[in-house]
MIMI-545391 format. One record per residue (C-alpha): residue number from 1; x, y negated, z. Coordinates in steps of 0.02 Angstrom, whole numbers. Layout:
REM MIMI-545391
NUM|X|Y|Z
...
//
This chain:
REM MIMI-545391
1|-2254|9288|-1332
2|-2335|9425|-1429
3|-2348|9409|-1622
4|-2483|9493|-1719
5|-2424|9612|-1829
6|-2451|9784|-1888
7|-2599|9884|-1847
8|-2527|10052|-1854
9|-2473|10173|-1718
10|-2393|10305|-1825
11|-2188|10298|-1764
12|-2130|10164|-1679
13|-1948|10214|-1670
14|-1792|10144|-1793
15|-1700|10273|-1711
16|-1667|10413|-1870
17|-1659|10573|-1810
18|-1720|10540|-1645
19|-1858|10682|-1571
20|-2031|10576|-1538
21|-2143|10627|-1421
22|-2332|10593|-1482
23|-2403|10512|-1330
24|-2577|10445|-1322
25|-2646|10278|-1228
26|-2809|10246|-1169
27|-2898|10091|-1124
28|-3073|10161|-1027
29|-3128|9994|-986
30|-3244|9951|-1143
31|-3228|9783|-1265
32|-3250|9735|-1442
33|-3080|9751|-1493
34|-2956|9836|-1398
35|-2761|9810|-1455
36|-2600|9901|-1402
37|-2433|9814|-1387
38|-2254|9858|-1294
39|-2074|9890|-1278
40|-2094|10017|-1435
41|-2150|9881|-1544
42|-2029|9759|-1473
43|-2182|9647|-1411
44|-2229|9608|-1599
45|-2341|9702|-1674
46|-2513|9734|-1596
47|-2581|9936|-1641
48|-2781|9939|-1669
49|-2847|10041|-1551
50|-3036|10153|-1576
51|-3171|10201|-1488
52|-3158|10371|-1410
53|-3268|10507|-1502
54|-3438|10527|-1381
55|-3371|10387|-1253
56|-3377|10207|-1340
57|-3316|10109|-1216
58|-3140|10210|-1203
59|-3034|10158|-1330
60|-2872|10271|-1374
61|-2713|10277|-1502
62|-2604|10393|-1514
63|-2392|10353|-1524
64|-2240|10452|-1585
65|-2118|10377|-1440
66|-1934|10410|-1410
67|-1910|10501|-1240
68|-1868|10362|-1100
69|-1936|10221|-1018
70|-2078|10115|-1083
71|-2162|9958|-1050
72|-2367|9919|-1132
73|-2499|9813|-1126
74|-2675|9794|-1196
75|-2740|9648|-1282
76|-2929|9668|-1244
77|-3044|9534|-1337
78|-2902|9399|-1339
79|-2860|9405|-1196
80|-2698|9513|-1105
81|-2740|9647|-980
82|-2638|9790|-889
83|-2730|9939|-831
84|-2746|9949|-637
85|-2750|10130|-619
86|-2566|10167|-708
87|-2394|10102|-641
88|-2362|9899|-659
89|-2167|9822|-650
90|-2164|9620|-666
91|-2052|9567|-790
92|-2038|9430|-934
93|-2218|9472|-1013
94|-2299|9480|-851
95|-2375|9617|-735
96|-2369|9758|-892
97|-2377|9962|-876
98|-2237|10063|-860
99|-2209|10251|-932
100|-2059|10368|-937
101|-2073|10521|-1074
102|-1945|10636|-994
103|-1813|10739|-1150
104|-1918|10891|-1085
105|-2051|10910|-970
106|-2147|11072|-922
107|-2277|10986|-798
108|-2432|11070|-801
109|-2561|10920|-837
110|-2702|10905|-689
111|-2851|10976|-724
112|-3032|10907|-682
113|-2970|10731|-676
114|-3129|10631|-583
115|-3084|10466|-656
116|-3104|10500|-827
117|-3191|10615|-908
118|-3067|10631|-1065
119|-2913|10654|-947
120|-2774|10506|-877
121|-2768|10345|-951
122|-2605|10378|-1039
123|-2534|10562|-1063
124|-2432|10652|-1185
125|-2563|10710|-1324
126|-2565|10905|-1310
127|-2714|10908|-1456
128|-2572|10887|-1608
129|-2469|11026|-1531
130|-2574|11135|-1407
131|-2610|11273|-1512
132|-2420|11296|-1526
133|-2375|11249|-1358
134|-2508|11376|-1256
135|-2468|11540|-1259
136|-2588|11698|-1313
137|-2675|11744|-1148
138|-2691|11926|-1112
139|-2849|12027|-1061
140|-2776|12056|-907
141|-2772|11858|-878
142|-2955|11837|-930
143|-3011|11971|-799
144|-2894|11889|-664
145|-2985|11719|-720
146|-3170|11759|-699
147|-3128|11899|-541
148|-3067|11743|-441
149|-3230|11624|-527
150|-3331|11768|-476
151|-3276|11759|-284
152|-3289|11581|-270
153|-3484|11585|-343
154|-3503|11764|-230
155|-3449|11658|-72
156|-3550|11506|-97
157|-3732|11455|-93
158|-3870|11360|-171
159|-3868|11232|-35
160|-3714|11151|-118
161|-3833|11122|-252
162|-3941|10998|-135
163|-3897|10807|-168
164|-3888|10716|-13
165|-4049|10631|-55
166|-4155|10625|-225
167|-4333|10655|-265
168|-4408|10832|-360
169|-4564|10792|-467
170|-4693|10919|-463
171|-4859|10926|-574
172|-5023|11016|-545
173|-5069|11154|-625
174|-5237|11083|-699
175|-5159|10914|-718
176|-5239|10865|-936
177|-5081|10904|-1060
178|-5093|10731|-1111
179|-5052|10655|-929
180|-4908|10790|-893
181|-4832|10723|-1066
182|-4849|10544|-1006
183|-4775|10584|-833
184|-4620|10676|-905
185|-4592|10523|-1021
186|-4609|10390|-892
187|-4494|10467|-768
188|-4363|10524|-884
189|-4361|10704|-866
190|-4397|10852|-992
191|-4456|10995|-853
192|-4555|10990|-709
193|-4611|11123|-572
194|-4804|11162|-587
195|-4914|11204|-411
196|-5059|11300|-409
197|-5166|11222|-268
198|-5279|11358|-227
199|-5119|11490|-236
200|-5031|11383|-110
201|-4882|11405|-203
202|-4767|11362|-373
203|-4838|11472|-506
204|-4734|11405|-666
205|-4627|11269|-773
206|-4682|11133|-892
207|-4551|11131|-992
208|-4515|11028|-1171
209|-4547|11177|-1283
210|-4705|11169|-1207
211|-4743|11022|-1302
212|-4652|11058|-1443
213|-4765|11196|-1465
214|-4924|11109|-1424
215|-4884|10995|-1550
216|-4875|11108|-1682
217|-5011|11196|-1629
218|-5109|11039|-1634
219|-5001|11012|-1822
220|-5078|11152|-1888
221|-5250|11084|-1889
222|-5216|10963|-2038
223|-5274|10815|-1960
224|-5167|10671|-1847
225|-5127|10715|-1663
226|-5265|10619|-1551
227|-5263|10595|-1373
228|-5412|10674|-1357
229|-5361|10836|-1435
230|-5228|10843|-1274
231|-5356|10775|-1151
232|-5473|10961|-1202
233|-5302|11078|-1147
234|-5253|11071|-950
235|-5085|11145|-907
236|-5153|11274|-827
237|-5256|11326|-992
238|-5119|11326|-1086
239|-5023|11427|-998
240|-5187|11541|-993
241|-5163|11597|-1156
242|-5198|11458|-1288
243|-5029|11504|-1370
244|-5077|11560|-1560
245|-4915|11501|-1603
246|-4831|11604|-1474
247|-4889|11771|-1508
248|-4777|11767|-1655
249|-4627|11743|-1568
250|-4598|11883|-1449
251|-4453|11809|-1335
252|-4558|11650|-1303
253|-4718|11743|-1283
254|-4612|11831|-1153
255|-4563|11700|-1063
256|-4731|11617|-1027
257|-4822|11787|-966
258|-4703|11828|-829
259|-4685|11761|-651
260|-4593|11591|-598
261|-4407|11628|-582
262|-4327|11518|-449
263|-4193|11523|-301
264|-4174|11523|-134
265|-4062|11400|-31
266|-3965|11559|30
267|-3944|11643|-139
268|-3771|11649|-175
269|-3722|11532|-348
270|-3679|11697|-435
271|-3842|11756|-401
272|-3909|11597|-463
273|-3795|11593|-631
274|-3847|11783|-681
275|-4029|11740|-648
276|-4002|11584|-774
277|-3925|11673|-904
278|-4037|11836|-895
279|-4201|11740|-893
280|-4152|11618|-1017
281|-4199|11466|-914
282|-4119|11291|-913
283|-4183|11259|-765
284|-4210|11341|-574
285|-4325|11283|-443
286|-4254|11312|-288
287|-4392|11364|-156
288|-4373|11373|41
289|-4497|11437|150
290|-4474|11452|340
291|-4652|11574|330
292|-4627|11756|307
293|-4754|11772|183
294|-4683|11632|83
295|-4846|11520|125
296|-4808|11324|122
297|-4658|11329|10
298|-4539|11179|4
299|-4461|11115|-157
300|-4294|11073|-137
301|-4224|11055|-309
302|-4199|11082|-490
303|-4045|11176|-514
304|-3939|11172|-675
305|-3781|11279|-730
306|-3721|11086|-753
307|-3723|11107|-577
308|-3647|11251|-528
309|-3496|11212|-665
310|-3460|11069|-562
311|-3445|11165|-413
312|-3322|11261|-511
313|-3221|11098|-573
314|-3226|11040|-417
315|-3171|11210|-295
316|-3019|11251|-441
317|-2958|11055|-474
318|-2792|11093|-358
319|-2769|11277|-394
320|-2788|11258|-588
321|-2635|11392|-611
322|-2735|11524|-538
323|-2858|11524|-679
324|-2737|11535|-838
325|-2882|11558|-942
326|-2920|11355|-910
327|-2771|11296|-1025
328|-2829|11395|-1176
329|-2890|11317|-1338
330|-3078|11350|-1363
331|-3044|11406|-1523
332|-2916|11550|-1458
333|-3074|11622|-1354
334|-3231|11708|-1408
335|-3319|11572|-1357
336|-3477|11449|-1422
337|-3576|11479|-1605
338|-3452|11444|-1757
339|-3495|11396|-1912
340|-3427|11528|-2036
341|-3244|11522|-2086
342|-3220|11417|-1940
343|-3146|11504|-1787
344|-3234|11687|-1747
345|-3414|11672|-1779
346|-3542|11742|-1668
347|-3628|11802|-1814
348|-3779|11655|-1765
349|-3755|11526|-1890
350|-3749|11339|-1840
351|-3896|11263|-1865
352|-3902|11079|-1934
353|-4024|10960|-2032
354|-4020|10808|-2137
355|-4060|10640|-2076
356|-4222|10637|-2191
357|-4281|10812|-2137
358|-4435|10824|-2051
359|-4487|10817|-1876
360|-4613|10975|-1897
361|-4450|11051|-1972
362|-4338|11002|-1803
363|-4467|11096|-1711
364|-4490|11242|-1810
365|-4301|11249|-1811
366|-4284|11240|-1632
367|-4420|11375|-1595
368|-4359|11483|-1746
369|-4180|11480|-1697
370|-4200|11497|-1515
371|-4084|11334|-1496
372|-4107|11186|-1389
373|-4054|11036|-1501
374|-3988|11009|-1681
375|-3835|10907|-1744
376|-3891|10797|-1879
377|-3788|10778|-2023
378|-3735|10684|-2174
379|-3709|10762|-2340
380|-3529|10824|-2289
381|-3577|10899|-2135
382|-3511|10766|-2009
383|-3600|10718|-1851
384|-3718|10584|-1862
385|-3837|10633|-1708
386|-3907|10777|-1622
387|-4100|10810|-1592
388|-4129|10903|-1426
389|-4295|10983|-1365
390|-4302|10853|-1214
391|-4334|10718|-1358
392|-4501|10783|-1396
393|-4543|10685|-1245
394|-4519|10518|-1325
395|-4664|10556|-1423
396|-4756|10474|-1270
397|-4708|10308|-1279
398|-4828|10201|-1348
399|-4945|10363|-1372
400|-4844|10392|-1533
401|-4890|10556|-1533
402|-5094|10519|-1604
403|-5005|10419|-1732
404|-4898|10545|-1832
405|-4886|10678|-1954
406|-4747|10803|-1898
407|-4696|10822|-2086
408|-4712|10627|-2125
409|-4596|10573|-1979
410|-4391|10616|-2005
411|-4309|10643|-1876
412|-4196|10482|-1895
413|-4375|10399|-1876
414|-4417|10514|-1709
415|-4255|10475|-1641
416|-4276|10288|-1642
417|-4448|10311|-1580
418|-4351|10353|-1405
419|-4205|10218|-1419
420|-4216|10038|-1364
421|-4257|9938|-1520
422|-4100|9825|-1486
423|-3969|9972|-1474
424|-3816|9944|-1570
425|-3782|10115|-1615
426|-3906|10147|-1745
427|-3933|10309|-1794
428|-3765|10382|-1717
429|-3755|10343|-1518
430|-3612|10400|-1449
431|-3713|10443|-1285
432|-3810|10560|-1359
433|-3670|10686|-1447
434|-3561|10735|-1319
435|-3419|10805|-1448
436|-3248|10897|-1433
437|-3129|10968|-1519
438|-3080|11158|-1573
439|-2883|11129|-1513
440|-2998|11063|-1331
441|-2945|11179|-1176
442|-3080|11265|-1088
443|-3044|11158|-948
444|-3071|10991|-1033
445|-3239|11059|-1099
446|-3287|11121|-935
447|-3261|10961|-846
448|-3386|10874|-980
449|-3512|11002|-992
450|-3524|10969|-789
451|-3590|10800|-787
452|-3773|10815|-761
453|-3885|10807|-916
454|-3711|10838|-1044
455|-3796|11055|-1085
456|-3699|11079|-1258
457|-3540|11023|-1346
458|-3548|10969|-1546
459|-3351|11039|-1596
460|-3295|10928|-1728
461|-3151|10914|-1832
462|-3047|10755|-1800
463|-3072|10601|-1879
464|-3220|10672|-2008
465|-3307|10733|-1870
466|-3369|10869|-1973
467|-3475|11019|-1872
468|-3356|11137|-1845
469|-3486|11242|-1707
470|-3562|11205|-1531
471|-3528|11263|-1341
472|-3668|11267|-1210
473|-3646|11272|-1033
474|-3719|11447|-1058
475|-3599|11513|-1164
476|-3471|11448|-1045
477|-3553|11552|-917
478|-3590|11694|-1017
479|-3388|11698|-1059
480|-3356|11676|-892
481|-3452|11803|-792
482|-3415|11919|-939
483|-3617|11939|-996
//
């Protein structure tokens, strides 16, 4: 019924003349090999459909149609499939999809879609024509955006925060630095609340630069990392003042003197966003106490900005029109880090490293540049992976950490060191580099920088996937509060 033919999706029209509409498909079901047939190829030729860039299990090509009715399939793995989620008609070739591409159309496209994360399963691509199609916003628009953003966070609390149920790991204060490290690893998370038991309270935040910084202090010594070199420092005497490293870097040296900065359930999520991006945390304890002295505090949880972004998605998914600033390219907004030429730069350069660099480089980089992860790149600048502080933690497993030089180990080495042996990705793992484009509306980036643990953006130009700059869920924050 279907031949095998071409694997192109370039025009599929023998129309001359005829206005095409590029409209993309999406299959977000996973497979090996993922094919696209229809009524636009007459049920002949079968268009190769690729992975989706950071989701490898959503496959996507991208068709110049004529305007009218359509019928598709997908030919997933040799065998025929229809997706579910999109209209169905039975005809000759079975239960197949159905689209019509009106002459014109000036539907605004939903924002926040919950299904999937990359937006519907078949739309009309707006990334080969958005920059023309969205208009320059005004400064009068931008204020209008983040005056109604900054109501909605004003009006609303920490306890939409709370998950319905969960569990908050906590570590004492005089816990050994080696345990804490082992902890962390084993239960998968890069930060951790520290209590002071004879304080009767939180006093602090184990946090991965913590370790990243131990670690080079412990470098520095010229001799391999042992365990018992981290069973000699407790948390607590760390945090005491064994930070030689630290007292050349002023804004970290900062951040380790001062008091715990957390929230209240009552705090208001504005409160709780400021207090993020003037401390220069990633991550807020939230602390209830029914005592008026604040004795027998309660730890309720860890909040994020991830967090309170969602929030966001989810208050503005139906009222997307009054927030015009959502449809705009990130590239058309002062916005993210840049690398020069490349959009407006910050003036902060991108920072990136080869493959082969060093893991005592990573680090240095990380603490030098006051950045939380790395892209890794090949000799033309396109995304192979991205080294984050949180890795550091991997370092645990298998106590690989009193078995390595940080300037002997690369960082493709320190990566693996934290990946399942059997992983198919190899060095590049498409869940690990979240990506997106520069032509990407803020909306589209705000929906993905909302799922939990997703803190920063690679921007990438298509199909090289060269580094084209990065955008944290800070600097969506700090754009949209206006700091």
């Amino acid at each position: 019924m279907f031949g095998s033919g071409s694997d192109s999706g370039q025009n599929h029209t023998g129309v001359a003349g005829t206005v095409l509409m590029p409209t993309r498909f999406v299959w977000p079901y996973g497979g090996r090999r993922v094919l696209l047939s229809g009524s636009f190829t007459r049920w002949q030729d079968h268009i190769t459909m690729s992975p989706m860039e950071g989701s490898p299990t959503v496959f996507q090509v991208v068709c110049n149609l004529t305007p009218g009715y359509h019928q598709y399939k997908f030919f997933v793995d040799g065998e025929w499939r229809h997706d579910e989620r999109q209209p169905v008609v039975s005809g000759n070739y079975g239960v197949v999809n159905t689209i019509f591409l009106p002459r014109e159309s000036d539907a605004i496209p939903e924002l926040f879609s919950p299904d999937v994360p990359v937006g519907s399963n078949m739309d009309v691509d707006n990334d080969l024509l958005r920059l023309d199609a969205v208009s320059q916003i005004s400064q009068a628009e931008i204020e209008l955006s983040r005056q109604r953003i900054s109501a909605f966070l004003s009006t609303h609390t920490a306890y939409e925060l709370l998950p319905e149920s969960g569990k908050v790991i906590a570590l004492d204060v005089n816990l050994p630095v080696k345990q804490a490290f082992h902890v962390l690893y084993e239960q998968g998370i890069s930060v951790a609340p520290l209590w002071d038991f004879f304080k009767g309270q939180f006093v602090g935040v184990l946090t991965a630069i913590d370790f990243i910084l131990i670690l080079m202090e412990l470098g520095n010594h010229g001799s391999n990392l042992t365990e018992e070199e981290l069973e000699t420092h407790s948390i607590s005497a760390w945090k005491g003042g064994k930070l030689r490293i630290n007292r050349q870097i002023d804004c970290n040296l900062n951040s380790y003197s001062r008091s715990l900065v957390h929230g209240g359930p009552y705090d208001s999520l504005k409160d709780l966003a400021l207090r993020f991006l003037q401390n220069k945390v990633s991550t807020l304890p939230i602390i209830h106490s029914s005592s008026p002295d604040g004795s027998f505090p309660q730890l309720l949880h860890l909040a994020t900005l991830s967090g309170i972004l969602k929030c966001i998605c989810r208050h503005f998914k139906h009222s997307s029109s009054s927030l015009p600033i959502l449809q705009q390219p990130i590239c058309s907004i002062p916005i993210g880090t840049w690398v020069p030429k490349i959009g407006e730069s910050s003036g902060k350069p991108v920072a990136m490293l080869r493959p082969n660099a060093s893991l005592g480089a990573a680090l240095s980089l990380l603490v030098q540049a006051e950045v939380s992860a790395i892209p890794i790149v090949d000799d033309n600048d396109s995304l192979l992976d991205i080294y984050c502080r949180s890795d550091i933690t991997a370092l645990a497993k298998d106590r690989a950490y009193a078995q390595i030089r940080l300037d002997e180990l690369s960082i493709h080495q320190a990566i693996q060191l934290g990946q399942d042996a059997s992983s198919p990705h190899g060095l590049f793992n498409g869940q690990r580099c979240q990506m997106c484009l520069r032509s990407d509306p803020l909306h589209k980036v705000m929906e993905r920088l909302a799922v939990p643990g997703a803190r920063r953006l690679v921007i990438v130009e298509a199909g090289s996937k060269r580094v084209e700059g990065i955008i944290s869920v800070t600097d969506v924050f700090g754009f949209l509060l206006g700091c």
